[in-house]
C-alpha positions as CSV (number, residue, x, y, z in Angstrom):
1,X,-3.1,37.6,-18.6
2,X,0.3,37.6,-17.1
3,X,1.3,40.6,-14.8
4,X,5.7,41.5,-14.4
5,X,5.4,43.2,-10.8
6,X,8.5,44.7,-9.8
7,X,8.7,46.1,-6.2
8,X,11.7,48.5,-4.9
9,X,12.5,48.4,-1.0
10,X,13.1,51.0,1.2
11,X,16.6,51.6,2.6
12,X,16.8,50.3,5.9
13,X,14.0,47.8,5.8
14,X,15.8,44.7,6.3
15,X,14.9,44.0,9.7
16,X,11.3,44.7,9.3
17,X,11.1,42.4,6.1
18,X,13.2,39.5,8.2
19,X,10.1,40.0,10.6
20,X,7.7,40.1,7.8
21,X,8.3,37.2,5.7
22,X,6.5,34.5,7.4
23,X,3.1,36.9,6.7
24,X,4.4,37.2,3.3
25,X,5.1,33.7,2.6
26,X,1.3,32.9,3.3
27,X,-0.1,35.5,1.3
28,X,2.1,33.9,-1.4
29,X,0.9,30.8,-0.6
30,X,-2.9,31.7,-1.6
31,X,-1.7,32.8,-5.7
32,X,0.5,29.5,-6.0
33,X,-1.6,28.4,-8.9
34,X,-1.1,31.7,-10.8
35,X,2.3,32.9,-10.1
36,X,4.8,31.6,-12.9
37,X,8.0,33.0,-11.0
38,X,8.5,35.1,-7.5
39,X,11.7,35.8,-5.8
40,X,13.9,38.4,-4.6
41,X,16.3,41.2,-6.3
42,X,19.3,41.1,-3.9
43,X,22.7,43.4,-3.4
44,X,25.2,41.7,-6.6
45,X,26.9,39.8,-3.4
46,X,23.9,38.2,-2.1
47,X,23.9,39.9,1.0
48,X,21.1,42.3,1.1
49,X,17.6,42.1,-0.3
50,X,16.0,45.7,-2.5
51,X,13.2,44.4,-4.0
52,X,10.8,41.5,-4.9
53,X,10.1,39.9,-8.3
54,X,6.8,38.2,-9.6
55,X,5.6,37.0,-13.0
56,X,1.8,35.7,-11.9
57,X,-1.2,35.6,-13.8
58,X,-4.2,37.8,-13.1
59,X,-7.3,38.5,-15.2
60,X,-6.8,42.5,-15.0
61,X,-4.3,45.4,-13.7
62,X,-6.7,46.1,-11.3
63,X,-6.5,42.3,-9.9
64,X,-2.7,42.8,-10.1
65,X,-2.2,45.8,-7.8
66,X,-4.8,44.1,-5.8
67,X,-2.7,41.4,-5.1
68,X,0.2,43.6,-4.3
69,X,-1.5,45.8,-2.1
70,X,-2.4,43.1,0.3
71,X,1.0,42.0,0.3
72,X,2.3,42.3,4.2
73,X,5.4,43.8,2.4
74,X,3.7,46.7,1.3
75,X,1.3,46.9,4.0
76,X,4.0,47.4,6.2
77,X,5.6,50.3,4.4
78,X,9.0,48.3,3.1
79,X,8.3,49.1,-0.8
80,X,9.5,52.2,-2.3
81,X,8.2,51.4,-5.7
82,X,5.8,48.9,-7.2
83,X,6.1,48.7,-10.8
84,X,3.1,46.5,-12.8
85,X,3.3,45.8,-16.6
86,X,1.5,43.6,-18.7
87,X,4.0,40.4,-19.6
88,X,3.4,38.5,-22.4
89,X,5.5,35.0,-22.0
90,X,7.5,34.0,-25.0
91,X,8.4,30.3,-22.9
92,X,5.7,28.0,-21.6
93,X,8.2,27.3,-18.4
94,X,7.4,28.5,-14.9
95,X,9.9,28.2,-11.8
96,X,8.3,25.6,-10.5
97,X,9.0,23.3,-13.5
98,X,12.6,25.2,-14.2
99,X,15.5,22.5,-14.0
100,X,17.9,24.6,-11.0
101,X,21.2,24.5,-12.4
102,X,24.5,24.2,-9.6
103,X,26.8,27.1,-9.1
104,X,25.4,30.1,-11.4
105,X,23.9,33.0,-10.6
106,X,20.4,34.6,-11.6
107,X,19.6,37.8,-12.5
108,X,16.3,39.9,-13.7
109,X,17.0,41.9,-16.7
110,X,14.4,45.0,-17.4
111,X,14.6,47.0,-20.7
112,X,12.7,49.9,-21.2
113,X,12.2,51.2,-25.0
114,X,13.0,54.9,-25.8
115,X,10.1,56.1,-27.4
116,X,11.0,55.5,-31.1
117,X,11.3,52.0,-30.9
118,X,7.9,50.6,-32.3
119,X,8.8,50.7,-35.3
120,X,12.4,48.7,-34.9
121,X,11.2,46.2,-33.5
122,X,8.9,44.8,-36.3
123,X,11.9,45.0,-38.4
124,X,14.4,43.6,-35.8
125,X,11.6,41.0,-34.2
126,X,12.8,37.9,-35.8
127,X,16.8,38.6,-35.3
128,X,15.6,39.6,-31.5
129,X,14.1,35.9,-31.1
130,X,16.5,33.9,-33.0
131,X,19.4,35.6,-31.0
132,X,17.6,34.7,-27.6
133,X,16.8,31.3,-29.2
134,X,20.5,30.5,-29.6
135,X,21.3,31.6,-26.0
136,X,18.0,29.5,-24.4
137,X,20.5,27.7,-22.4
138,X,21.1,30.7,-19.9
139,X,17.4,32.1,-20.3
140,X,14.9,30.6,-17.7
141,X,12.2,33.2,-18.8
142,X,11.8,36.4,-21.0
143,X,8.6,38.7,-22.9
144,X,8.0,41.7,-24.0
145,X,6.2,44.3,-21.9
146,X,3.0,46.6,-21.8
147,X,1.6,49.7,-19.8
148,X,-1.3,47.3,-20.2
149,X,-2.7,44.6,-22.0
150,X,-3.9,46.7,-24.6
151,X,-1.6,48.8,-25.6
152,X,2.0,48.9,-27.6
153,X,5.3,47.4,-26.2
154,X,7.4,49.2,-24.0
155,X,10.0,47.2,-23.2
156,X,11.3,43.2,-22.7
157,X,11.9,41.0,-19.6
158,X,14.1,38.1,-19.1
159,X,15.6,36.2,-16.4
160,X,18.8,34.4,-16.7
161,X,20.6,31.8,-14.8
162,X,24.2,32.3,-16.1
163,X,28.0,32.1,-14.1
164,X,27.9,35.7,-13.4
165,X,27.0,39.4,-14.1
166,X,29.6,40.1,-16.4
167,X,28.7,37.2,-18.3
168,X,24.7,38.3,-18.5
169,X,25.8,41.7,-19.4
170,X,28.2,40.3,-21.8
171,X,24.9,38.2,-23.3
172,X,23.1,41.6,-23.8
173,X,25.9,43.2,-26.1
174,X,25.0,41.8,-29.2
175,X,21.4,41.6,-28.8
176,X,19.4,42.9,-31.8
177,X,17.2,45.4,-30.0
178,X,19.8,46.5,-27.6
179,X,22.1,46.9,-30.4
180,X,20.1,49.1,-32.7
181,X,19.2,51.6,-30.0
182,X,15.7,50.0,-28.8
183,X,16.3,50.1,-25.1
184,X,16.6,53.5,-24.0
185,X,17.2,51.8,-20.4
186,X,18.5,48.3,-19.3
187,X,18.9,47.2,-15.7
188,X,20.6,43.6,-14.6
189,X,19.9,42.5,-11.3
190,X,20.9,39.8,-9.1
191,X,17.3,38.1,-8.1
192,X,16.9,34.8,-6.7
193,X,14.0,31.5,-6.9
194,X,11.8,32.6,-4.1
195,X,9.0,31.0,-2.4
196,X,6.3,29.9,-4.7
């Protein structure tokens, strides 16, 4: 099973994750087998790091938060929020094997459904995938998301590699879902090919 964990930092924390990273960087080092993608969400000008990004594979939730937990990043207090949700890859492609691309820009992009949107999306499923189809070029990963593996989606994940924000904002505008009113929330942030 694959695992979306999305951590918020702390304000302030920068100097205590500078001093942190080498810690975190070897726990990282022990999941390299199951983690698809892992990086940072940064400030849109690069500058300052709010939060961490991983796609990773785990058999469970509970395996998930495990992981997580013994991160030296929230041992040490520097997360605010840790948000796990089931992910369900639609591309077979992890960073490892992703072709880096000069000069663009990559960003996490996290919709969250409003509460009607089940039944929308099986109409609007196959215009939602040949839309992201015809863009593949700026997508380096994307899925739908669960509370857990069981249960119904609640909202879709993607990563793009693309010039800038307003051009991965601009790709979001005439999506299917996000057109029809699926998304109840969409966030696009800068995030960055960590250490994996």
């Amino acid at each position: 099973m694959h695992w979306m964990i999305k951590c918020r930092s702390k304000q302030g924390t920068d100097e205590l994750r500078s001093a942190t990273i080498p810690a975190h960087i070897e726990h990282l080092d022990k999941y390299k087998e199951m983690t698809w993608f892992s990086g940072p969400i940064f400030t849109d000008d690069g500058k300052s790091a709010i939060g961490s990004l991983r796609f990773i594979e785990f058999p469970d939730q509970e395996s998930a938060q495990a992981y997580i937990d013994k991160d030296p990043y929230t041992v040490e207090g520097i997360f605010d929020e840790i948000i796990i949700k089931h992910w369900q890859p639609a591309l077979n492609q992890r960073q490892l094997d992703y072709d880096k691309k000069d000069g663009t820009q990559q960003f996490i992009v996290h919709c969250i459904d409003s509460d009607k949107s089940e039944g929308k999306r099986d109409q609007l499923r196959q215009a939602h995938r040949d839309y992201l189809v015809n863009r593949q070029e700026f997508i380096i990963a994307r899925g739908p998301l669960r509370d857990n593996a069981s249960g119904p989606i609640v909202g879709s994940a993607l990563l793009l590699d693309v010039k800038d924000r307003e051009f991965a904002e601009s790709l979001l505008d005439d999506e299917p879902f996000n057109k029809s009113g699926i998304y109840e929330h969409i966030s696009v942030e800068r995030w960055f090919f960590g250490h994996v």
